[in-house]
C-alpha positions in Angstrom: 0.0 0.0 0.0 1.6 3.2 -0.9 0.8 6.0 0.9 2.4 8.5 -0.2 0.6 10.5 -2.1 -2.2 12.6 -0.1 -5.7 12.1 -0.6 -8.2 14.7 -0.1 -11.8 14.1 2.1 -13.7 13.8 -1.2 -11.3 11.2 -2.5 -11.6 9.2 0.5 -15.8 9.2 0.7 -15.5 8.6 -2.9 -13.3 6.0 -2.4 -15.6 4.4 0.7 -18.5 5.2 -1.6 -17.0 2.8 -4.9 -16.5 0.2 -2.5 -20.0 0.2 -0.8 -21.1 0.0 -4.2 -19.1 -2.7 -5.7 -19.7 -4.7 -2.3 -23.6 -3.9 -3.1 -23.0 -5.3 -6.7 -21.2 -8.0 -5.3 -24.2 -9.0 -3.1 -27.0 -8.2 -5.8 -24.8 -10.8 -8.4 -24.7 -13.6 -5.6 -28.3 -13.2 -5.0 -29.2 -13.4 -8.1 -27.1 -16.5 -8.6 -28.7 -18.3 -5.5 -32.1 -17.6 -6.9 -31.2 -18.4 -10.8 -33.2 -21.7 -12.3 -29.9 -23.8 -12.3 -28.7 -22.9 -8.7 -32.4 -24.1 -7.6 -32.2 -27.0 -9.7 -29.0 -28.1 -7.6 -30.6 -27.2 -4.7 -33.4 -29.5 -5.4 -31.3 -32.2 -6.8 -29.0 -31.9 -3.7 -32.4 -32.4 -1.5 -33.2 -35.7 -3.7 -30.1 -36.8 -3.1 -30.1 -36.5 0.8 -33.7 -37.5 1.0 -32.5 -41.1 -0.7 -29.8 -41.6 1.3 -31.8 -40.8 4.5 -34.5 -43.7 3.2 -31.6 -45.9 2.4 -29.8 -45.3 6.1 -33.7 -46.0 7.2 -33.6 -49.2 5.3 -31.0 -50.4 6.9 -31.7 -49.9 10.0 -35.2 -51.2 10.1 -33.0 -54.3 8.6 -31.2 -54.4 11.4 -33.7 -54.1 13.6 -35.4 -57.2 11.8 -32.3 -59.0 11.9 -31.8 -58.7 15.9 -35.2 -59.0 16.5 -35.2 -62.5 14.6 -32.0 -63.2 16.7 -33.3 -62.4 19.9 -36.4 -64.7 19.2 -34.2 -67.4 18.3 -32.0 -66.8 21.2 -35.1 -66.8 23.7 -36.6 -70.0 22.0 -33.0 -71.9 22.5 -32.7 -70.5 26.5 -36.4 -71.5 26.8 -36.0 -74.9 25.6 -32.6 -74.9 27.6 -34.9 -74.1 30.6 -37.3 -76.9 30.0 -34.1 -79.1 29.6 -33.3 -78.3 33.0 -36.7 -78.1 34.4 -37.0 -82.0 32.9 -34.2 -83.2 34.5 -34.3 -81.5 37.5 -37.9 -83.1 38.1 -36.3 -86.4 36.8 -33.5 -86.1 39.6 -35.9 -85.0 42.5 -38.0 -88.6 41.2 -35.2 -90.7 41.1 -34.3 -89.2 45.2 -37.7 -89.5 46.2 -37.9 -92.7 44.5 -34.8 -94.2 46.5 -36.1 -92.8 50.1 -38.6 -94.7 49.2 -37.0 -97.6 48.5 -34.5 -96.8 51.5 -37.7 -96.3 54.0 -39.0 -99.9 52.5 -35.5 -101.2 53.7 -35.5 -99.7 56.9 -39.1 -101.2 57.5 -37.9 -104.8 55.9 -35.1 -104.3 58.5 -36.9 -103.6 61.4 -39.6 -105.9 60.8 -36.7 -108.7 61.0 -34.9 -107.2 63.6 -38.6 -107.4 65.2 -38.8 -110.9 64.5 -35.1 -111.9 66.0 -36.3 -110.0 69.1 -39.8 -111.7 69.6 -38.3 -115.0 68.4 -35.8 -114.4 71.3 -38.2 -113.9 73.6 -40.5 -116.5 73.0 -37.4 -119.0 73.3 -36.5 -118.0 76.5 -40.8 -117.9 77.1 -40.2 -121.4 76.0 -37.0 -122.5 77.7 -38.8 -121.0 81.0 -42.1 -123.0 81.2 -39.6 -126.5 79.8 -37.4 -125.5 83.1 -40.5 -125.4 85.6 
């Protein structure tokens, strides 16, 4: 910037003026542009363009969303059947115990019932080996 030539008040309003003006020009041009045909055209194709991509993004989503949900159902079918698994043999285990007290209380009462027998057997004996001795 040279500045050293000396420039009058007038040159310097008319200086600020020019440039208001171009910058006004400036301004009018790009408006104009923004609001030609072919600039709207862009516009509108630019809007098509994100429009499809948003339906595609969409798309997949709800794709995904299919695709867990059919996993998750298929998960929850195998952990119920899992459940059932262990709700079988659980029940099968608590027959099988309650089967064999059963069969251990049967023993116990077989057991008895002889040791019952011994005993009375025993006693009559000696019932017996009393009245032979009077």
């Amino acid at each position: 910037m040279n500045r050293s030539k000396n420039t009058s008040f007038a040159d310097r309003l008319s200086a600020a003026a020019d440039a208001k003006k171009a910058q006004l020009e400036r301004a009018a041009r790009a408006r104009s542009a923004a609001e030609s045909p072919a600039a709207v055209e862009r516009r509108t194709a630019r809007e098509a363009v994100r429009l499809a991509r948003d339906a595609r993004i969409a798309e997949r989503k709800a794709t995904k969303l299919a695709v867990e949900a059919r996993e998750a159902a298929a998960s929850a079918a195998v952990q119920a059947a899992e459940a059932a698994d262990r709700e079988a043999d659980l029940k099968a285990e608590q027959e099988a115990r309650d089967a064999e007290f059963a069969e251990q209380t049967v023993r116990e009462a077989a057991l008895e019932a002889e040791g019952q027998a011994a005993r009375d057997a025993r006693y009559a004996a000696r019932k017996a080996r009393k009245r032979k001795g009077r």
